[in-house]
C-alpha positions in Angstrom: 0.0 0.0 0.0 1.4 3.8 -1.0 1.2 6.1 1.2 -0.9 8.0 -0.7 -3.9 5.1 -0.6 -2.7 5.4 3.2 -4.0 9.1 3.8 -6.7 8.0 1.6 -7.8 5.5 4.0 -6.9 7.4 7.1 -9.1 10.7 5.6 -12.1 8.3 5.1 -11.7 6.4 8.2 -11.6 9.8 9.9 -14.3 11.2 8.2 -16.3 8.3 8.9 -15.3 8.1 13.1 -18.2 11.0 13.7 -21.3 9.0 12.3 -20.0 6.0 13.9 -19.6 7.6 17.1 -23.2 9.2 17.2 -24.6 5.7 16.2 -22.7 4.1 19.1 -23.5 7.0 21.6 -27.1 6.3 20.3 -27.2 2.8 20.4 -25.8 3.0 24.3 -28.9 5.3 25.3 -31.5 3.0 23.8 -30.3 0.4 25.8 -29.6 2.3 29.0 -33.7 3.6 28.4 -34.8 0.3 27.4 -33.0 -1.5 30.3 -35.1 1.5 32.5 -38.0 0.7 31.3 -37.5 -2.9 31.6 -36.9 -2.6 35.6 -40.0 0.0 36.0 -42.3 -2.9 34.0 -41.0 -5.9 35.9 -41.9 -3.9 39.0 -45.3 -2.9 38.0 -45.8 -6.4 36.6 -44.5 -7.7 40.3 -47.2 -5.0 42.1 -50.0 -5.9 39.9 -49.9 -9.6 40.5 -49.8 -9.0 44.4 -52.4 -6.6 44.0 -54.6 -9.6 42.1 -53.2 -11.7 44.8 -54.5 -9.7 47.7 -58.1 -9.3 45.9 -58.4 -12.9 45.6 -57.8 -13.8 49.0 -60.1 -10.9 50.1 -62.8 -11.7 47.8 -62.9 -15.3 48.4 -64.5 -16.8 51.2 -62.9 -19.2 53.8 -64.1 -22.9 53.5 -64.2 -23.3 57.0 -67.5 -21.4 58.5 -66.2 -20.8 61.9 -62.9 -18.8 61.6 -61.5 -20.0 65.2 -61.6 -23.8 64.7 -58.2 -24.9 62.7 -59.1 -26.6 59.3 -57.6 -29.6 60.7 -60.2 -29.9 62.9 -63.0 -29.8 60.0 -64.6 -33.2 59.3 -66.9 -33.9 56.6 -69.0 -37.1 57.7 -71.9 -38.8 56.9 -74.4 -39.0 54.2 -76.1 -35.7 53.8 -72.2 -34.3 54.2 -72.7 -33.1 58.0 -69.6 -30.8 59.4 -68.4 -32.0 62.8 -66.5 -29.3 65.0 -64.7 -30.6 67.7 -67.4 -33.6 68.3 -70.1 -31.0 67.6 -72.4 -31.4 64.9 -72.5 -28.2 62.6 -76.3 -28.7 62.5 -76.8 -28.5 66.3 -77.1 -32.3 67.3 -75.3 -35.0 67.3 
């Protein structure tokens, strides 16, 4: 190579070095924003689900009618389905 085709390529390369500089710089910001945006979604995504969470267990009720008898303590006996509570019929006898 001469050095003529050298400062040939040099000029061009140099002339070229802006454009690929603002297309880097630009490319770098998109991805710095878009990374931004990612985090701010995922956390809105995050808060919605609890939010949907938290109205579910509100908005359903509990299976068990008497809120201070453990579920473990639920039995379902008997042919019409009768709930015993602690020995206690549900129904008021036994």
């Amino acid at each position: 190579m001469s050095l003529v085709e050298s400062k040939q390529a040099f000029e061009s390369a140099r002339e070229e070095w802006p454009a690929d500089k603002k297309t880097l710089e630009d490319t770098i910001a998109d991805m710095t924003t878009s990374e931004k945006n990612l985090a701010k979604d995922r956390l809105t995504c995050e808060s919605d689900a609890q939010a949907h969470e938290e109205r579910i267990r509100v908005s359903v009720p509990s299976p068990y009618p008497d809120p201070f008898i453990e579920p473990t303590r639920w039995v379902q006996t008997g042919c019409r389905g009768e709930i015993l509570a602690r020995g206690h019929c549900a129904r008021g006898g036994y």
